[in-house]
C-alpha positions as CSV (number, residue, x, y, z in Angstrom):
1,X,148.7,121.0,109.6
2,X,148.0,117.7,111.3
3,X,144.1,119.0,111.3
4,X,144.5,119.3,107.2
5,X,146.4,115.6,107.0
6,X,144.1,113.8,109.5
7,X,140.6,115.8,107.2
8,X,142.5,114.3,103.5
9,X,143.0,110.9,105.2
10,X,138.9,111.1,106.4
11,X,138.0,112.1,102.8
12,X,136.9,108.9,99.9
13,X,139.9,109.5,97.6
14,X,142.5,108.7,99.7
15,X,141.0,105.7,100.8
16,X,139.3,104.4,97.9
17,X,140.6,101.0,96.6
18,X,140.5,99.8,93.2
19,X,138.3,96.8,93.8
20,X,135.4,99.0,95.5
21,X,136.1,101.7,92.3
22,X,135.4,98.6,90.1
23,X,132.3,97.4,92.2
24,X,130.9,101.1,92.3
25,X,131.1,101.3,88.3
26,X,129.4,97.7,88.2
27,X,126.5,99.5,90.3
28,X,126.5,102.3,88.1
29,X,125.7,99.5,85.5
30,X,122.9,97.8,86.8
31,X,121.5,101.8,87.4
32,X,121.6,101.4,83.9
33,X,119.9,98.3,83.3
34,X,117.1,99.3,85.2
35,X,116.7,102.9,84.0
36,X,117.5,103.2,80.6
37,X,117.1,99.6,79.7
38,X,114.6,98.9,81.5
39,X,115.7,95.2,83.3
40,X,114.7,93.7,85.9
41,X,114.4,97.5,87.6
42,X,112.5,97.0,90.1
43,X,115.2,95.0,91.9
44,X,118.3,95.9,89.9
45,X,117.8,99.8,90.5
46,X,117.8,99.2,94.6
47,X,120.6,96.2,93.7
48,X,122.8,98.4,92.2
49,X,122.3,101.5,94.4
50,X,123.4,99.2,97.4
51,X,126.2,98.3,95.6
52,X,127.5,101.8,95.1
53,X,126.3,102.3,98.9
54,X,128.2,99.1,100.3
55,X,131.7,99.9,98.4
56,X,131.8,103.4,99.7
57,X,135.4,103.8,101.8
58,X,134.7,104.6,106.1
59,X,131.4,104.8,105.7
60,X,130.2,101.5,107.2
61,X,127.2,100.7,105.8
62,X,127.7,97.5,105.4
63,X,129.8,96.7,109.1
64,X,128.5,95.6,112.1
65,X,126.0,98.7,112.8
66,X,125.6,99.7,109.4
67,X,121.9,100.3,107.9
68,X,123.1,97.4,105.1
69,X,124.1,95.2,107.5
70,X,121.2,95.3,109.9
71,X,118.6,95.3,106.7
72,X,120.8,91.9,105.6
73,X,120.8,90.6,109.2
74,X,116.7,91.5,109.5
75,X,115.7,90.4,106.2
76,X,118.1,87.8,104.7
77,X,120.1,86.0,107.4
78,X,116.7,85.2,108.4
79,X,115.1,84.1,105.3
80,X,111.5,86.6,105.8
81,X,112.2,88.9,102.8
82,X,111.9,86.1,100.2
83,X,109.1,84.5,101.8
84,X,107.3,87.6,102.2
85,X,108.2,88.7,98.3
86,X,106.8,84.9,97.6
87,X,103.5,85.5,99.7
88,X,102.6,88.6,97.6
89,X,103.7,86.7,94.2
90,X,101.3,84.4,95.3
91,X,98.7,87.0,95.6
92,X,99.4,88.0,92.3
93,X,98.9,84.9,90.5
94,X,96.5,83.1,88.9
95,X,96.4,79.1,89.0
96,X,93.5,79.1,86.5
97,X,95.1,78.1,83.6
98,X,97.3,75.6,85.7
99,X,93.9,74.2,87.3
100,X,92.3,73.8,83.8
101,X,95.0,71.7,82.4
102,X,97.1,70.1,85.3
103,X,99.1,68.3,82.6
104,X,101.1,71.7,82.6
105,X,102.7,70.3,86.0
106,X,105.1,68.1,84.3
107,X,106.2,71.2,81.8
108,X,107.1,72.7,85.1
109,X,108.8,70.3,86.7
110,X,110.7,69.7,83.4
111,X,112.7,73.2,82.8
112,X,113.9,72.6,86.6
113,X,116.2,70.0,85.2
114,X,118.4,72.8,84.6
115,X,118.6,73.1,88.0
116,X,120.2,69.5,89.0
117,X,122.3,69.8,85.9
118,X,123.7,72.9,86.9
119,X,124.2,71.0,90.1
120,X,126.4,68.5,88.6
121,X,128.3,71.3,85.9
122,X,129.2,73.4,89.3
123,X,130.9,69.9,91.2
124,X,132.6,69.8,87.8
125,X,134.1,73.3,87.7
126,X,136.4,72.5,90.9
127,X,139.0,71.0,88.0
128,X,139.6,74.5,86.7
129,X,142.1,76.4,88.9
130,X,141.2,78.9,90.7
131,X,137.3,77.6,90.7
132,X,136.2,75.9,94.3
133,X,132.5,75.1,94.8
134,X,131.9,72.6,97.6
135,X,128.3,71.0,97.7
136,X,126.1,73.8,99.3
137,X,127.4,76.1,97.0
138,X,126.9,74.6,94.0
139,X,123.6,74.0,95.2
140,X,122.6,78.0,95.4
141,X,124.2,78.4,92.2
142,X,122.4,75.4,90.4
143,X,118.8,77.5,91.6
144,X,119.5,79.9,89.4
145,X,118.5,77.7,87.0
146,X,114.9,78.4,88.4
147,X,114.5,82.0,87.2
148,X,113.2,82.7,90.1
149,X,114.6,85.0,92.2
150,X,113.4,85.3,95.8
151,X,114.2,81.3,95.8
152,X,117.7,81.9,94.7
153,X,117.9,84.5,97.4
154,X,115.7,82.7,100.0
155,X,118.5,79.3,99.2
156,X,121.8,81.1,99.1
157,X,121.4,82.7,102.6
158,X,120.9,79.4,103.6
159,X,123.3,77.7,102.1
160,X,126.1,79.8,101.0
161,X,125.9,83.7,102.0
162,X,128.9,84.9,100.5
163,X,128.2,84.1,97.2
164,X,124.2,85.8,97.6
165,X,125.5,88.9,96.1
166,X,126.4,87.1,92.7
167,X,123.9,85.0,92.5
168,X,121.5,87.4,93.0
169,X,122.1,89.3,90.5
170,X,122.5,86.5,88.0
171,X,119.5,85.2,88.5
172,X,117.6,88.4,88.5
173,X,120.1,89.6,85.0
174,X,119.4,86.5,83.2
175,X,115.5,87.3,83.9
176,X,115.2,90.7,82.6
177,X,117.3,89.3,79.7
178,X,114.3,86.4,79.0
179,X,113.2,87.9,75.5
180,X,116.4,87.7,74.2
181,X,118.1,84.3,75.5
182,X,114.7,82.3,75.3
183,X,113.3,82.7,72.0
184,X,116.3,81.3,69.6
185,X,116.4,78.5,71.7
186,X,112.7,77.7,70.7
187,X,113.3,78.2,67.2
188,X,116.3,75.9,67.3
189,X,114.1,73.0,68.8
190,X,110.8,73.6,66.9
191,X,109.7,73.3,63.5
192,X,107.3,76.3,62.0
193,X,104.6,73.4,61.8
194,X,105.1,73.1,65.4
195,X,105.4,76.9,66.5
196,X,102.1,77.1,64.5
197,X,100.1,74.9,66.5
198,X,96.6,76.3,67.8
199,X,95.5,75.0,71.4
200,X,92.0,74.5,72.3
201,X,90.4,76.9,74.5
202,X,90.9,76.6,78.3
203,X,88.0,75.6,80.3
204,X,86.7,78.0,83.0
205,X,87.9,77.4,86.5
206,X,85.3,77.8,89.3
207,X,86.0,79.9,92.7
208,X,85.9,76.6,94.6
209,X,88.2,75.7,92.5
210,X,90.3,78.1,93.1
211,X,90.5,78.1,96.7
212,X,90.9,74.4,97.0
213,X,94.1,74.4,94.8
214,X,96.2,76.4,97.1
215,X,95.3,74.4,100.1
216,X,96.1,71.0,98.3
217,X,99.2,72.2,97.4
218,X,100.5,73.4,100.8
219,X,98.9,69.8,101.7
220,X,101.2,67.7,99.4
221,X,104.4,69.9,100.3
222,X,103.4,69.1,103.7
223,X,103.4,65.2,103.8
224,X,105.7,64.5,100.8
225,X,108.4,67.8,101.4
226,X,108.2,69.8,104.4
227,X,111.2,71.5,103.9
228,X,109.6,73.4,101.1
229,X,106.8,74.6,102.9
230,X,108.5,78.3,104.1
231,X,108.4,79.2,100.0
232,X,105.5,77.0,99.1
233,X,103.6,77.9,102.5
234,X,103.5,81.6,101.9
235,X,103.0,81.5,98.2
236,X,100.2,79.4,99.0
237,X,99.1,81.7,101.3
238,X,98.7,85.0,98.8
239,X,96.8,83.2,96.7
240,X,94.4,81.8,99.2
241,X,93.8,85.2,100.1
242,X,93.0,86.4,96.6
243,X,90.9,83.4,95.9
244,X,89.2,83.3,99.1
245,X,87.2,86.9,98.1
246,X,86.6,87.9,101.9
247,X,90.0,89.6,102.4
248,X,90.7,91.8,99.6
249,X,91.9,94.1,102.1
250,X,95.1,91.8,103.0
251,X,95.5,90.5,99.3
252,X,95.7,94.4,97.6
253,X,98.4,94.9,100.6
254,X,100.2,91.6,99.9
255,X,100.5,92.7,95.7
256,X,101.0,96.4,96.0
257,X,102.4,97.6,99.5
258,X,104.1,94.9,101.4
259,X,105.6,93.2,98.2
260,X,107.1,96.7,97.2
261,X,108.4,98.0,100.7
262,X,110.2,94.1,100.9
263,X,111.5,94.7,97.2
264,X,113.0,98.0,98.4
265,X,114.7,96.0,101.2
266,X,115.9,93.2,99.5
267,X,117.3,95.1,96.8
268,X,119.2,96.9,99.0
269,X,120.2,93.9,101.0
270,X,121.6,92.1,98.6
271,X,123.3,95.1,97.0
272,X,125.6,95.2,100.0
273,X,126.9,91.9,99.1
274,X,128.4,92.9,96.0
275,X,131.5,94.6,98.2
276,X,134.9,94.0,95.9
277,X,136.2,91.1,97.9
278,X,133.1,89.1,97.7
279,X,132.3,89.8,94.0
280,X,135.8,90.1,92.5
281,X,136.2,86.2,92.5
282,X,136.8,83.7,89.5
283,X,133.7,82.0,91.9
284,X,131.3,85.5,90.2
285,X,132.8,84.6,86.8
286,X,132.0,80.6,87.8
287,X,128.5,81.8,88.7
288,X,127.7,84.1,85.9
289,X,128.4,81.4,83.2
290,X,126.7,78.5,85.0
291,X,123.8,81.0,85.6
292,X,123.1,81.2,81.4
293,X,123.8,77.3,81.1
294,X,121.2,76.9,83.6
295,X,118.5,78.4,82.3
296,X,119.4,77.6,78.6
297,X,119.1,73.8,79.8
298,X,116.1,75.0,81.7
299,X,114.5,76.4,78.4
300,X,115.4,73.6,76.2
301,X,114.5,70.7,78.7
302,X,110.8,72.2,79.1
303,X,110.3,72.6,75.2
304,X,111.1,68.9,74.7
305,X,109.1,67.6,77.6
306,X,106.2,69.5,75.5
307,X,107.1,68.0,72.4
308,X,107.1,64.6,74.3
309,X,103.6,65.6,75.6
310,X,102.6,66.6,72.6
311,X,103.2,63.2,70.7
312,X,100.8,61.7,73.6
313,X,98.2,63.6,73.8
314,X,94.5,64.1,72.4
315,X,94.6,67.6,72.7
316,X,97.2,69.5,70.4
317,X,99.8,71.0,72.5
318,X,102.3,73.5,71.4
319,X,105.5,72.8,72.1
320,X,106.8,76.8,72.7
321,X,104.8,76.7,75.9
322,X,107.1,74.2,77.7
323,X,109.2,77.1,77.7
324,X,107.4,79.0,80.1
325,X,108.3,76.1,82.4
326,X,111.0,78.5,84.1
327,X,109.4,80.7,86.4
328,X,109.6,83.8,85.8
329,X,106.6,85.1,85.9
330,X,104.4,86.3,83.5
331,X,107.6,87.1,81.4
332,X,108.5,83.9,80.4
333,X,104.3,83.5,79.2
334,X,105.0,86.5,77.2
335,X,107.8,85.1,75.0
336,X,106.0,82.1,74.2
337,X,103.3,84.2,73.0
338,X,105.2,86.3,71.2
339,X,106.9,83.8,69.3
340,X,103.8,82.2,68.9
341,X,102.3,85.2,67.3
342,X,105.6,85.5,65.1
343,X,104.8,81.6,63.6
344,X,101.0,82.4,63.5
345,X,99.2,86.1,63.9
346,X,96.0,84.3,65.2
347,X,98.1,81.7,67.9
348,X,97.4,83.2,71.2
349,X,99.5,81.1,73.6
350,X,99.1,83.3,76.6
351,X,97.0,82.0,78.7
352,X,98.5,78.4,78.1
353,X,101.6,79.4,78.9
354,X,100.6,80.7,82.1
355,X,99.9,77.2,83.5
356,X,103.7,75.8,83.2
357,X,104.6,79.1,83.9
358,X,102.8,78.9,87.2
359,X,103.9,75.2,87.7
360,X,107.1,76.5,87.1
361,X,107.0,78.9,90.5
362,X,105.9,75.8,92.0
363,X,108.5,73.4,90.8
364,X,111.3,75.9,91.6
365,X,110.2,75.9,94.7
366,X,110.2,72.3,95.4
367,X,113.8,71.8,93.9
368,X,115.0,74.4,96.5
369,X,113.2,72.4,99.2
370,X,114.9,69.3,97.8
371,X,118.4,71.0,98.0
372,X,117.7,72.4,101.4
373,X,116.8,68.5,102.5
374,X,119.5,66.8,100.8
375,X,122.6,69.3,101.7
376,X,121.6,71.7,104.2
């Protein structure tokens, strides 16, 4: 009899809680997302598997031991997932249409605004019971603003690991969910006239070029903000490997198998974050909303820096590309063209976008290195 009681009180019903029943269903949700949605799933679908993994009752995976817990302690306690998922980004990307028109800088350093204003709206949340963000925290939340998310990982486990698991997936949510919160906020700050713009032709960028751009980067983060160089060094070196044409070996591994075993990973890693206590919080509610203020104030800020630009400049500039400012990348490219195509059938904005776009990585980057300097 006592064999029967002690095998009912070993088994997951009579230990499951409701907090980890809630958590599991919440996994269950991003599963959904990523499969029959189709967000984000490249990291949702391992994100919300390790959720249903890390709430599971005795098991352990997430303890001291546990395959979560030493993927977590391997990967993202020490800050080498996001760089390496930043080194194969950087592999992936193409700093042409940045190189051709550097102007795009400032269009990428504009959308991070939502960034420091998130910053501030986070302080200004500890007046609402129940809501307590000190400085460090606020700052991991603000990155979300970025719409990037191997920075908001790469800054939360460095400045506030319990909340990683929310903003996480906020940050990677309110990217797959680009197409839908970007484009009415372009229409609501453009005219037609303006979505209709046609931009000249981009010049073509040489291979010298492109191989000198990387390096002059990692130079400038070097002298003027070192504490960006772990994201800025390795995305910096992916693309020097692409560009550089003598180790295409190294680059194919960077973009295809490195960047997707790491993905795997750090899915799964933060997924074991998202255990009831940690993510059953007013804090995840906190997070959730200044996540979409973020990058609404990150959309809008770029598109009127672009409008500003636009009243400057020789060349016409569309103002829907200032958009692409945030850096998720190439989505936020695709919007912009998208909506460009909507205003005019023959206005491709693609490859203009991409430069803001790129800058936008950049920029992202550089704001988390300014956080890390200023608070960490």
């Amino acid at each position: 009899m006592d064999s029967i009681t002690t095998l009912i009180a070993s088994t997951g019903i009579a230990n499951f809680t409701a907090g980890q029943v809630v958590m599991m269903l919440v996994g269950f949700g991003l599963l959904y997302l990523a499969i029959a949605r189709g967000f984000e799933p490249l990291l949702l679908l391992p994100i919300g598997f390790g959720a249903i993994l890390t709430n599971i009752p005795i098991a352990g995976l997430s303890e001291v031991g546990g395959i979560l817990h030493m993927i977590y302690e391997v990967g993202i306690s020490t800050g080498i997932f996001p760089l390496l998922i930043f080194m194969g980004v950087g592999a992936l990307t193409d700093f042409s249409a940045l190189i051709a028109n550097p102007k795009m800088l400032f269009l990428g350093a504009a959308a991070q605004f939502g960034i420091f204003a998130t910053l501030i709206g986070a302080v200004a949340l500890n007046v609402v019971p129940g809501l307590s963000f000190t400085l460090k925290e606020a700052s991991a939340i603000a990155i979300i603003g970025g719409a990037d998310g191997p920075t908001a990982i790469f800054l939360a486990s460095k400045l506030a690991p319990d909340l990683l698991g929310a903003i996480a997936v906020a940050a990677y949510s309110y990217m797959a969910l680009v197409p839908l919160i970007q484009p009415p906020i372009m229409r609501a700050l453009t005219s037609k006239a303006e979505r209709n713009i046609q931009m000249k032709q981009l010049r073509e960028v040489s291979q010298k070029e492109r191989i000198l751009f990387p390096l002059l980067v990692l130079l400038l983060t070097i002298l003027l903000l070192p504490s960006a160089t772990p994201l800025i060094g390795m995305f910096c070196l992916g693309n020097l490997m692409r560009e550089s044409g003598v180790v295409d070996r190294l680059s194919k591994t960077a973009q295809n198998e490195l960047i997707n075993i790491v993905t795997i990973f750090l899915g799964l890693a933060v997924g074991s974050k998202l255990s009831a206590d940690k993510f059953l919080t007013m804090q995840t509610l906190g997070i959730l909303l200044l996540g979409a203020v973020a990058f609404a104030i990150g959309t809008a800020s770029g598109v009127l820096m672009a409008k500003l630009m636009a009243k400057f400049s020789k060349e016409p500039i569309n103002p829907l590309i200032g958009a692409a400012g945030v850096s998720a990348v190439p989505m936020a490219a695709r919007v912009v063209n998208k909506v460009g195509l909507e205003a005019n059938p023959h206005n491709f904005l693609l490859m203009h976008a991409m430069g803001p776009n790129v800058a936008g990585v950049i920029g992202s980057a550089v704001a988390a290195g300014i956080l890390l300097a200023l608070v960490g």
